[in-house]
C-alpha positions, 0 to 999 in steps of 0.5 A, spaced: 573 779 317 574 785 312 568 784 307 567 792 305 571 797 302 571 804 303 574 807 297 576 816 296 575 819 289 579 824 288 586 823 288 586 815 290 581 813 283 580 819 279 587 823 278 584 830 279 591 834 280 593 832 274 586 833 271 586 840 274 594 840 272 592 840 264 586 844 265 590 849 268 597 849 263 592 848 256 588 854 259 594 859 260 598 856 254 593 860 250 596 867 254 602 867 249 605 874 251 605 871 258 609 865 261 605 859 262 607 857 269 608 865 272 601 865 269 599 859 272 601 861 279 598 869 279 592 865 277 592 859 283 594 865 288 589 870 286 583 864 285 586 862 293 586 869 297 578 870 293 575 863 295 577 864 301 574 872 303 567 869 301 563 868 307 562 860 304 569 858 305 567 856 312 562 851 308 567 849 303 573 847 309 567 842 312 564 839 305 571 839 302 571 844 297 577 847 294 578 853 289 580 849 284 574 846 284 570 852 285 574 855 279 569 849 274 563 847 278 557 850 278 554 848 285 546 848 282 545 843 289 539 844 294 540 847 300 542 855 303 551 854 303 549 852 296 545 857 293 550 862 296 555 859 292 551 859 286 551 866 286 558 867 288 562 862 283 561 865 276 564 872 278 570 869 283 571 864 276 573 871 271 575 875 277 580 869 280 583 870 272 582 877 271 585 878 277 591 872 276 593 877 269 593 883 273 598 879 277 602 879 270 601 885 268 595 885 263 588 889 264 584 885 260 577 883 263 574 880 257 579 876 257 579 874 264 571 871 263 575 867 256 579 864 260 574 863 265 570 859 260 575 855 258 578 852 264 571 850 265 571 847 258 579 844 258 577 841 266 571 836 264 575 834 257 581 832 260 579 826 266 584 823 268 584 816 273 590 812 275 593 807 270 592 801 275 584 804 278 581 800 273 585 793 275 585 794 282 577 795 282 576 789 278 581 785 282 576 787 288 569 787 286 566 781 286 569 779 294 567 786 297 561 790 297 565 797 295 563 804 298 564 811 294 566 815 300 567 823 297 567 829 299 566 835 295 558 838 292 553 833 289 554 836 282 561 836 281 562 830 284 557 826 280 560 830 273 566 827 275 563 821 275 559 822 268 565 823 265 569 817 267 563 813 267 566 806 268 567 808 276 561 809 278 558 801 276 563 798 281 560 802 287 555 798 291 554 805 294 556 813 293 556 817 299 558 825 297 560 830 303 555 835 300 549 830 300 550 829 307 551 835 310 558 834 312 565 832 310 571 827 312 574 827 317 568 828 321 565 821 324 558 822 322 559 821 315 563 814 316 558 812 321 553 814 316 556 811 310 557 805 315 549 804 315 548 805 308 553 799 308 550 795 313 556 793 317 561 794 323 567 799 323 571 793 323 569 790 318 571 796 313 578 799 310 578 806 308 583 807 302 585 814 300 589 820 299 589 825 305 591 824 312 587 829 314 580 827 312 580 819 310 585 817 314 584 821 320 576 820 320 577 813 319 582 813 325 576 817 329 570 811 327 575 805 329 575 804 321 582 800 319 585 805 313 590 804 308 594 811 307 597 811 299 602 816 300 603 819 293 608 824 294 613 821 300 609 825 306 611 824 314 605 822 317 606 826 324 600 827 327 595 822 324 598 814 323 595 810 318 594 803 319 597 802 313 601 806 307 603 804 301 606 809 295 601 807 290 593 803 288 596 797 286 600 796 293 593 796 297 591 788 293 596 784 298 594 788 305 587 787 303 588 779 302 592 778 308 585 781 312 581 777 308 
């Protein structure tokens, strides 16, 4: 009998895309000789090739940390990997935007830091979640226990968290990749949250986003798992238990295996 539920954070409850999206569009608007969305790729692009030169990308990649996320968090966390980021994240945030104007024609560093603190700024003022996150965590709070499974670094993750504060009092338990010391899909997070649960993998769904972490670490951990296939993907090599388009679709799967 089904009784917990794991649930993702981003882009299964909290719509980072779209969060990261806005931030990016308002932040490049401010460019007015340059076409926001040219502006918008050449930063993306430059912000990716640097994030991935560092010598924590390998951290990063097992955590779940991506170079968007690098381009607002502060990683002020405990532990070697994260005192490295630390150091190295506010330069890769001006020179990822520095670099994206050059990209566009415009040397100007002062304005690549500008719009570095700016980003930062328009990411936390624009934290979006879906339309139906709220209902459908109502409809389940008081018939499951409800695990908050994340990946990603403590402190971004739990800002993430302030400023949609409505989420965090649905959880019985929150578990972040970066507290624990490694992400999904590896197994010993899920059997770890599964501790912290109390109970068996078969009495658990995982719902998330991402096939190649939720879905797959489920897979891994003999945990039944709900796949909310937002953008029409193929699943090829990792088959989810179950898949629907949206949230909302997930409520009559979970009521059949109550």
């Amino acid at each position: 009998m089904v009784k917990t539920l794991f649930f993702d954070l981003d882009d299964t409850l909290l719509w980072d895309k779209k969060s990261i999206q806005t931030a990016f569009q308002v932040t490049c608007q401010t460019v007015k000789q340059l076409d926001a969305e040219v502006f918008e790729q050449a930063v993306r692009s430059e912000a990716t090739k640097l994030y991935q030169s560092y010598p924590t990308y390998p951290f990063t990649q097992m955590i779940g940390i991506n170079p968007f996320e690098g381009l607002w968090g502060t990683f002020n966390d405990p532990g070697q990997d994260f005192e490295q980021m630390y150091d190295l994240m506010p330069d890769y945030q001006i020179n990822a935007w520095t670099n994206g104007l050059e990209a566009c024609g415009i040397i100007d560093p002062m304005l690549g830091e500008t719009l570095a603190k700016q980003f930062v700024n328009e990411r936390k003022k624009h934290p979006y979640t879906y339309p139906e996150t709220f209902d459908v965590l109502d409809q389940l709070k008081d018939n499951y226990q409800l695990l908050l499974l994340t990946n990603g670094a403590p402190s971004l993750q739990n800002t993430k968290l302030k400023i949609t504060p409505e989420i965090a009092q649905y959880f019985n338990h929150i578990v972040i990749s970066g507290d624990f010391g490694r992400g999904k899909p590896d197994p010993t997070i899920f059997e770890f949250a599964l501790k912290k649960a109390q109970v068996k993998a078969e009495d658990v769904i995982m719902i998330g986003d991402n096939l190649m972490t939720d879905i797959l670490g489920a897979n891994r951990t003999g945990i039944k798992n709900i796949w909310i296939n937002h953008h029409g993907q193929t699943a090829d090599q990792v088959k989810p238990t179950y898949e629907v388009k949206r949230l909302k679709d997930i409520l009559p799967i979970i009521k059949t295996l109550k």
